[in-house]
N, CA, C and O of each residue as an XYZ file, in Angstrom:
480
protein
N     144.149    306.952    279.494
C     143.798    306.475    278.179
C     145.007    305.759    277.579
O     146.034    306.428    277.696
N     145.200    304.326    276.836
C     146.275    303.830    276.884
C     145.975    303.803    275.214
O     144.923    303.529    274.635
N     147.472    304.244    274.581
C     147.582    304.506    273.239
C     147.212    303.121    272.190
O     147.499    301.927    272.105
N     146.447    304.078    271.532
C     145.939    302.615    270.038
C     147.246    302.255    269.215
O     148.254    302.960    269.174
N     147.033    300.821    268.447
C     147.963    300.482    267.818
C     147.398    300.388    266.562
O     146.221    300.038    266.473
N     148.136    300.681    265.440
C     147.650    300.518    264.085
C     146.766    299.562    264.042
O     145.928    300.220    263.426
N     146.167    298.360    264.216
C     145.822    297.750    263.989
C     144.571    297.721    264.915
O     143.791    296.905    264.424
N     144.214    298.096    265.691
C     143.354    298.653    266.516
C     142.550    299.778    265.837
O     141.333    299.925    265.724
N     143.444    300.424    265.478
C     142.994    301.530    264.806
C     142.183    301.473    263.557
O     141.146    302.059    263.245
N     142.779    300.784    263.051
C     141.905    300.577    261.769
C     140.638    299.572    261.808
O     139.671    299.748    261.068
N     140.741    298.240    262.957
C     139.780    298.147    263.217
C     138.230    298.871    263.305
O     137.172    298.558    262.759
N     138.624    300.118    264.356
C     137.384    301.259    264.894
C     137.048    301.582    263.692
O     135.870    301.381    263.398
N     138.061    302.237    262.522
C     137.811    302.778    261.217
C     136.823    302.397    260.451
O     135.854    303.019    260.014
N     137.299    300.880    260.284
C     136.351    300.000    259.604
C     134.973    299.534    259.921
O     134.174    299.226    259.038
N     134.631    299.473    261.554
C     133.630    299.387    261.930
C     132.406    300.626    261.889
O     131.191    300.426    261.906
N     133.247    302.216    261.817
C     132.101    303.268    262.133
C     131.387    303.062    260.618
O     130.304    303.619    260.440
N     131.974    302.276    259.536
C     130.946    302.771    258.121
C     130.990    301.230    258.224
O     132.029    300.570    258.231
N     129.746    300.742    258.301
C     129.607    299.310    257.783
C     129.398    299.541    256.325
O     130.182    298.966    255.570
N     128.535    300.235    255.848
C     128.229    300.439    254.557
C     128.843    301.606    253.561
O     128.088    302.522    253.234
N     130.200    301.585    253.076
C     130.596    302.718    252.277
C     129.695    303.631    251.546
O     129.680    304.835    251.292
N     128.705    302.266    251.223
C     127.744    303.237    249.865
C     126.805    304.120    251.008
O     126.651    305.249    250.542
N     126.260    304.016    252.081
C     125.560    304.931    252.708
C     126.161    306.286    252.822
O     125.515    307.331    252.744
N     127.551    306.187    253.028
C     128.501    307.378    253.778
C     128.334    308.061    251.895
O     127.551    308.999    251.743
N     128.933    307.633    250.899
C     129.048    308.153    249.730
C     128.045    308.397    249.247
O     128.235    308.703    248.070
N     126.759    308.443    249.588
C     125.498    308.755    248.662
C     124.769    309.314    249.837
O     123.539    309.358    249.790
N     125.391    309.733    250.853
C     124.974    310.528    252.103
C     125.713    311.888    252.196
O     126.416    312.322    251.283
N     125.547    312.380    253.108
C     125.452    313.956    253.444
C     127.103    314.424    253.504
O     127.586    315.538    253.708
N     127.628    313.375    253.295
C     129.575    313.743    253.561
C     130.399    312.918    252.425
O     131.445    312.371    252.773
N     130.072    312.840    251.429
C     130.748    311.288    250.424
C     132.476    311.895    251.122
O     133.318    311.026    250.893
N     132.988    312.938    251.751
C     134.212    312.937    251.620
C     134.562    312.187    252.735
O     135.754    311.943    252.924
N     133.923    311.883    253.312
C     134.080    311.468    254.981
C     134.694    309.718    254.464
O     135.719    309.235    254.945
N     133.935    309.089    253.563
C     134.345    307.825    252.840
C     135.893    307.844    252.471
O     136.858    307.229    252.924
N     135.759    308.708    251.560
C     137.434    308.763    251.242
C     138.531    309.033    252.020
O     139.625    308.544    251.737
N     138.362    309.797    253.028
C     138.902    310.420    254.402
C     139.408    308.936    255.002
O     140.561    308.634    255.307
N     137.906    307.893    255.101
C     138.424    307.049    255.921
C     139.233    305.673    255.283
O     139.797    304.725    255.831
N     139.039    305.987    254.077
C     139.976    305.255    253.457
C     141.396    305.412    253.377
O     142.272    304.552    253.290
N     141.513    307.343    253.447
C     142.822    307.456    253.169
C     143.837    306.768    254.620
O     144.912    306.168    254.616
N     142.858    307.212    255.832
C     143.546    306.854    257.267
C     143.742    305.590    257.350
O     144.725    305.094    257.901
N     142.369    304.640    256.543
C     143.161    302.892    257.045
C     144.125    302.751    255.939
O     145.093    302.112    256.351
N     144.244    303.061    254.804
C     145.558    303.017    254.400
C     146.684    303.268    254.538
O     147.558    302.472    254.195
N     147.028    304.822    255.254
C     148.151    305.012    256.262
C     148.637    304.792    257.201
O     149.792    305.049    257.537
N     147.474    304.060    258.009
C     147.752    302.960    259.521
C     148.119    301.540    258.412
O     149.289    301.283    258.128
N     147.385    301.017    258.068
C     148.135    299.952    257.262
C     149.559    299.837    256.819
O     150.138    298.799    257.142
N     150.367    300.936    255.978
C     151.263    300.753    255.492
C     152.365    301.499    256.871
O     153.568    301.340    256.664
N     151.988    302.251    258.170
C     152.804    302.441    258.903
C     152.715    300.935    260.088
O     153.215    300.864    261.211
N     151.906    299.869    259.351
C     152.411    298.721    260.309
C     153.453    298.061    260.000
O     153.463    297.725    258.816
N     154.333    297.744    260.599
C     155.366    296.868    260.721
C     154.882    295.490    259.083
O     153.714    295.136    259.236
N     155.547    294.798    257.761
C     155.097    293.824    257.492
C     156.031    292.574    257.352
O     156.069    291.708    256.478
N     156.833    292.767    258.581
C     157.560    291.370    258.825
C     156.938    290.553    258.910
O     155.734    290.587    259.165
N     157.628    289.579    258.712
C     156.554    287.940    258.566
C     156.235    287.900    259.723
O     157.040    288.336    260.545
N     154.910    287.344    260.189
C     154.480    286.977    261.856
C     155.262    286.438    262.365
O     156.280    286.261    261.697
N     155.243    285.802    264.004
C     155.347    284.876    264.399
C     154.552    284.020    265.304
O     153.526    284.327    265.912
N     155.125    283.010    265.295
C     153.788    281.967    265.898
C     153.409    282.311    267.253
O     152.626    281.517    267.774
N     153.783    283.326    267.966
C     153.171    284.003    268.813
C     151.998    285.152    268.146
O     150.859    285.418    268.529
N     152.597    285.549    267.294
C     151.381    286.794    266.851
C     150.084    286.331    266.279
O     149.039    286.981    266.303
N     150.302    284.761    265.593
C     149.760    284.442    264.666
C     148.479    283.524    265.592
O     147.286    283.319    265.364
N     149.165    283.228    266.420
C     148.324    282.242    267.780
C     146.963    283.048    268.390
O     145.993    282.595    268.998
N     147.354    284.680    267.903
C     146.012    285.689    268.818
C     145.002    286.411    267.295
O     144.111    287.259    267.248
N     145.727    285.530    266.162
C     145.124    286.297    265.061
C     143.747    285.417    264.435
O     143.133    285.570    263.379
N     143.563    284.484    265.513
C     142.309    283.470    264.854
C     141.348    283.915    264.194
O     140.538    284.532    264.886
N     141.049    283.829    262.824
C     139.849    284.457    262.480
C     139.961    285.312    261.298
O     139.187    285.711    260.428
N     141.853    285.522    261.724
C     141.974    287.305    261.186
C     142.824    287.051    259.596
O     143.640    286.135    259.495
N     142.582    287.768    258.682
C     143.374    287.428    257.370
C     144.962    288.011    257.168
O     145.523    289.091    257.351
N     145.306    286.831    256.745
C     147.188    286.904    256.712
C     147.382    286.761    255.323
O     146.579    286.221    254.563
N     148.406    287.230    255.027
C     148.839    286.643    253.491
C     150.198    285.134    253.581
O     151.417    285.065    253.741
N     149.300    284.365    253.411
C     150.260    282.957    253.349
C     151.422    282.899    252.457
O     151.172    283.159    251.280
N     152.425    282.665    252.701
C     153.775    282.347    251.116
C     154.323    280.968    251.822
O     154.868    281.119    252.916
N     154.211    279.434    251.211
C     154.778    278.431    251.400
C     155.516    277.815    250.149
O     155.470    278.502    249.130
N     155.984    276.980    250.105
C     156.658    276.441    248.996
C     155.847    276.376    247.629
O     156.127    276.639    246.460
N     154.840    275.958    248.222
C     153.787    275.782    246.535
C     152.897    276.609    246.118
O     152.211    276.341    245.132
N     152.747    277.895    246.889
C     152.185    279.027    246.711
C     151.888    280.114    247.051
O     153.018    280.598    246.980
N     151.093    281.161    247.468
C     151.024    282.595    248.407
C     149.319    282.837    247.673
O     148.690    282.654    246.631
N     149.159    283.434    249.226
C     147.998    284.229    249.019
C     146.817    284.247    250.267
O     147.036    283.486    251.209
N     145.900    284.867    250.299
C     145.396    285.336    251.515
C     144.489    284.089    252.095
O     143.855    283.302    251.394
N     144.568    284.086    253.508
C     143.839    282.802    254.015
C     143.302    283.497    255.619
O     143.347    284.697    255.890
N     142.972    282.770    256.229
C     142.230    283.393    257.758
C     143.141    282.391    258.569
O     143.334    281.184    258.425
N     143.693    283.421    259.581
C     144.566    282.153    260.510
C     143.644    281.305    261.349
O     142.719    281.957    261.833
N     143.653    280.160    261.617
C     143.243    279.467    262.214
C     144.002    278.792    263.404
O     144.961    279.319    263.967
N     143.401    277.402    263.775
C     143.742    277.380    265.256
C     144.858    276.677    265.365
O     145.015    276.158    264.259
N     145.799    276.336    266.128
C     146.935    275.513    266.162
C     146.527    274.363    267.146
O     146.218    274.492    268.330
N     146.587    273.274    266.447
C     146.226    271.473    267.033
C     147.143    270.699    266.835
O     147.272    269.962    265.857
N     147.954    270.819    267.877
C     149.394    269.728    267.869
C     150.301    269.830    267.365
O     151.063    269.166    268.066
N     150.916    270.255    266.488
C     152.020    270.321    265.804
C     152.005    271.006    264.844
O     153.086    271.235    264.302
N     150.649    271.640    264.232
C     150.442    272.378    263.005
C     149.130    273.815    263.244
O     148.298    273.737    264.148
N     149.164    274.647    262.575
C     148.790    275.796    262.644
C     147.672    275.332    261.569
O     147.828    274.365    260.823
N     146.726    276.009    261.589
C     145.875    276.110    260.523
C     145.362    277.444    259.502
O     144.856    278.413    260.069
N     145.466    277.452    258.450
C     145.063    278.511    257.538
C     143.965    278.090    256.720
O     144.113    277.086    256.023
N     142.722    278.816    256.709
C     141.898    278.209    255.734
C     141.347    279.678    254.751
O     141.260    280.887    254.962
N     141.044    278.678    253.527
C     140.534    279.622    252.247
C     139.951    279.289    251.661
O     140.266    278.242    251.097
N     138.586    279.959    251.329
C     137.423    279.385    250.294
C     136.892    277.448    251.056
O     136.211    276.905    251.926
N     137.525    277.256    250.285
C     137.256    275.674    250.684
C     138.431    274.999    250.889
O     138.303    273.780    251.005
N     139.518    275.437    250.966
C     140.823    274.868    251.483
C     141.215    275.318    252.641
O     141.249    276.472    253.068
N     141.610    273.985    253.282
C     142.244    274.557    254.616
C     143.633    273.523    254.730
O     143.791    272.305    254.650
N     144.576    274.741    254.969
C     146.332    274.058    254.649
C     146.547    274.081    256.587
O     145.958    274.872    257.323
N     147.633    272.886    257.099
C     147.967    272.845    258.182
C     149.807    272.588    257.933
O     150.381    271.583    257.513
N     150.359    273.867    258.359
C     151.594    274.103    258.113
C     152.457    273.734    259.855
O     152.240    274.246    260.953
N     153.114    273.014    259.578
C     153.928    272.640    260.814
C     154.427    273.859    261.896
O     155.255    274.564    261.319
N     154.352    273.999    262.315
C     154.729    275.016    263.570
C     156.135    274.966    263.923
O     156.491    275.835    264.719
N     157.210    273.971    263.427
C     157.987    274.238    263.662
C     158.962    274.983    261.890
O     160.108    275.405    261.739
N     157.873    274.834    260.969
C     158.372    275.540    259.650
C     158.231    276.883    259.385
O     158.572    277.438    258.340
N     157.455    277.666    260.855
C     157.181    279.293    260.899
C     158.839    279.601    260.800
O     159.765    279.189    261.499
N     158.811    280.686    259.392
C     159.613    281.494    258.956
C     160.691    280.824    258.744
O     161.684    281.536    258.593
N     160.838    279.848    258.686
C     161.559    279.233    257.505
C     161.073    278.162    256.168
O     161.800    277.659    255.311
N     159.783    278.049    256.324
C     159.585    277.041    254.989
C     158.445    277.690    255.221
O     158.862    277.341    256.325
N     157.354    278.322    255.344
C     156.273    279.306    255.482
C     156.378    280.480    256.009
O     156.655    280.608    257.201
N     156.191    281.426    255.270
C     155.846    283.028    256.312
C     154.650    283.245    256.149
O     154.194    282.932    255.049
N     153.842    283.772    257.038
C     152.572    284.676    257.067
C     152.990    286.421    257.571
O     153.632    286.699    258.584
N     152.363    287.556    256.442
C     152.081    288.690    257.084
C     151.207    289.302    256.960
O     150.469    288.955    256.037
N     150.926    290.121    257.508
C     149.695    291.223    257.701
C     148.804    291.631    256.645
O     147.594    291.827    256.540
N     149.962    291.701    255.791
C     149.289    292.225    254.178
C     150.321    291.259    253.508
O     151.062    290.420    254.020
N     150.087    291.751    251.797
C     150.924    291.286    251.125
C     152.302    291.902    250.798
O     152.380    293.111    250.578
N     152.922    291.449    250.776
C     154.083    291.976    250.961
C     154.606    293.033    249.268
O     154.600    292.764    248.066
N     154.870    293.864    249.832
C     154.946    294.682    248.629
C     156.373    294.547    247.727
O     157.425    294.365    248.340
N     156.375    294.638    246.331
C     157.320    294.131    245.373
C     158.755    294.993    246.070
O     158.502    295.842    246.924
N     159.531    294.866    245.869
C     160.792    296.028    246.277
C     160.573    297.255    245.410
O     160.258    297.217    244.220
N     160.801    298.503    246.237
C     160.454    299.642    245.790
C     159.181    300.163    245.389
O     158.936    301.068    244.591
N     158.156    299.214    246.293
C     156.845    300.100    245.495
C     155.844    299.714    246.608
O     155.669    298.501    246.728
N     155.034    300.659    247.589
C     154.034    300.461    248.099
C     152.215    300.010    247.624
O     151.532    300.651    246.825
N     151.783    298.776    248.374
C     150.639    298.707    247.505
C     149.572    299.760    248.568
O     149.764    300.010    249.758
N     148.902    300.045    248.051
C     147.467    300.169    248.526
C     146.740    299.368    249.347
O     145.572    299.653    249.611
Protein backbone atom coordinates (compact mmCIF):
# COMPACT_ATOMS: atom_id res chain seq x y z
CA UNK A 1 0.00 0.00 0.00
CA UNK A 2 1.93 3.18 -0.99
CA UNK A 3 1.39 6.21 1.45
CA UNK A 4 -1.27 9.15 0.57
CA UNK A 5 -0.21 12.67 0.25
CA UNK A 6 -2.16 15.54 1.66
CA UNK A 7 -3.49 16.36 -1.26
CA UNK A 8 -4.67 13.06 -2.26
CA UNK A 9 -6.09 12.89 0.79
CA UNK A 10 -8.29 15.43 0.83
CA UNK A 11 -9.25 14.75 -2.51
CA UNK A 12 -10.99 11.06 -1.24
CA UNK A 13 -12.43 13.41 1.66
CA UNK A 14 -14.12 15.58 -0.55
CA UNK A 15 -15.42 13.10 -2.86
CA UNK A 16 -17.15 10.51 -0.07
CA UNK A 17 -19.90 13.59 0.73
CA UNK A 18 -20.83 15.11 -2.54
CA UNK A 19 -23.63 16.68 -0.72
CA UNK A 20 -22.81 18.18 2.89
CA UNK A 21 -26.48 18.90 3.40
CA UNK A 22 -27.35 15.05 3.05
CA UNK A 23 -24.55 13.98 5.66
CA UNK A 24 -25.96 17.03 8.11
CA UNK A 25 -29.66 16.40 7.93
CA UNK A 26 -28.80 12.59 7.93
CA UNK A 27 -28.18 9.99 10.51
CA UNK A 28 -24.44 11.39 11.57
CA UNK A 29 -24.51 15.51 11.07
CA UNK A 30 -21.10 14.91 13.10
CA UNK A 31 -19.55 12.89 10.46
CA UNK A 32 -19.83 16.49 8.25
CA UNK A 33 -17.91 18.35 10.66
CA UNK A 34 -15.40 15.49 11.30
CA UNK A 35 -14.75 15.77 7.64
CA UNK A 36 -14.26 19.15 7.56
CA UNK A 37 -12.12 19.26 10.46
CA UNK A 38 -9.58 16.51 8.54
CA UNK A 39 -9.55 18.51 5.09
CA UNK A 40 -8.62 21.38 7.00
CA UNK A 41 -5.72 19.78 8.80
CA UNK A 42 -4.39 18.04 5.61
CA UNK A 43 -4.70 21.46 4.03
CA UNK A 44 -2.80 23.54 6.41
CA UNK A 45 -0.12 20.49 6.99
CA UNK A 46 0.60 21.06 3.10
CA UNK A 47 3.63 22.64 2.27
CA UNK A 48 2.31 26.64 0.84
CA UNK A 49 5.38 27.61 -1.04
CA UNK A 50 4.77 29.16 -4.21
CA UNK A 51 4.51 26.30 -6.99
CA UNK A 52 6.66 25.58 -9.54
CA UNK A 53 6.29 25.28 -13.14
CA UNK A 54 6.80 21.73 -12.73
CA UNK A 55 4.01 21.33 -10.11
CA UNK A 56 1.87 23.69 -11.78
CA UNK A 57 2.24 21.79 -15.36
CA UNK A 58 0.25 18.48 -13.52
CA UNK A 59 -2.28 20.90 -11.79
CA UNK A 60 -4.54 21.51 -15.03
CA UNK A 61 -7.90 22.10 -14.01
CA UNK A 62 -6.92 22.45 -10.37
CA UNK A 63 -7.40 25.93 -8.31
CA UNK A 64 -4.24 28.00 -7.30
CA UNK A 65 -4.18 31.27 -5.73
CA UNK A 66 -2.55 33.68 -8.41
CA UNK A 67 -0.35 36.96 -6.95
CA UNK A 68 1.13 38.99 -10.13
CA UNK A 69 1.96 42.53 -10.30
CA UNK A 70 -1.61 43.87 -10.79
CA UNK A 71 -3.33 41.59 -8.56
CA UNK A 72 -4.03 38.08 -6.52
CA UNK A 73 -6.63 35.76 -6.31
CA UNK A 74 -7.96 32.34 -7.16
CA UNK A 75 -7.93 31.05 -10.82
CA UNK A 76 -7.76 27.21 -12.30
CA UNK A 77 -4.32 26.40 -13.73
CA UNK A 78 -4.42 25.91 -17.14
CA UNK A 79 -2.37 24.66 -19.99
CA UNK A 80 1.09 25.93 -20.96
CA UNK A 81 1.32 26.98 -25.01
CA UNK A 82 4.71 28.24 -25.86
CA UNK A 83 6.05 30.49 -23.70
CA UNK A 84 3.16 31.19 -21.31
CA UNK A 85 1.13 29.24 -18.74
CA UNK A 86 -2.44 29.81 -18.54
CA UNK A 87 -4.77 30.75 -15.54
CA UNK A 88 -8.35 31.28 -16.08
CA UNK A 89 -11.28 32.92 -13.90
CA UNK A 90 -14.88 33.55 -14.31
CA UNK A 91 -14.42 35.01 -17.72
CA UNK A 92 -10.80 35.97 -17.61
CA UNK A 93 -8.11 34.09 -18.68
CA UNK A 94 -4.41 35.68 -17.84
CA UNK A 95 -1.24 34.00 -19.77
CA UNK A 96 1.80 34.66 -17.52
CA UNK A 97 5.25 34.00 -19.12
CA UNK A 98 6.91 30.89 -17.91
CA UNK A 99 9.93 32.29 -17.60
CA UNK A 100 8.33 35.00 -14.76
CA UNK A 101 7.39 31.75 -12.40
CA UNK A 102 8.42 33.05 -8.96
CA UNK A 103 9.77 35.98 -9.73
CA UNK A 104 7.16 38.42 -11.24
CA UNK A 105 4.17 35.79 -10.52
CA UNK A 106 3.72 33.15 -7.77
CA UNK A 107 0.96 30.63 -7.68
CA UNK A 108 0.05 28.47 -4.38
CA UNK A 109 -2.09 25.93 -3.18
CA UNK A 110 -4.13 28.13 -1.05
CA UNK A 111 -3.93 31.59 -0.14
CA UNK A 112 -1.28 32.45 1.52
CA UNK A 113 -1.87 33.28 5.05
CA UNK A 114 -1.15 36.97 6.61
CA UNK A 115 2.11 36.48 8.97
CA UNK A 116 1.16 34.98 12.18
CA UNK A 117 -2.22 33.77 11.56
CA UNK A 118 -3.60 30.56 9.96
CA UNK A 119 -6.67 30.75 7.61
CA UNK A 120 -9.21 28.14 7.47
Amino acid sequence: MSELKPCEAIEILESIYPSKKQIVTGEYPDVAEALDMAIVTLRRAQSNEPLTLEQLRGMDGEPVWLKDGIGEGWFLAGAVVGSKIYFCEKSITIGEPISGCGKNWLAYRRKPEPEGKIEK
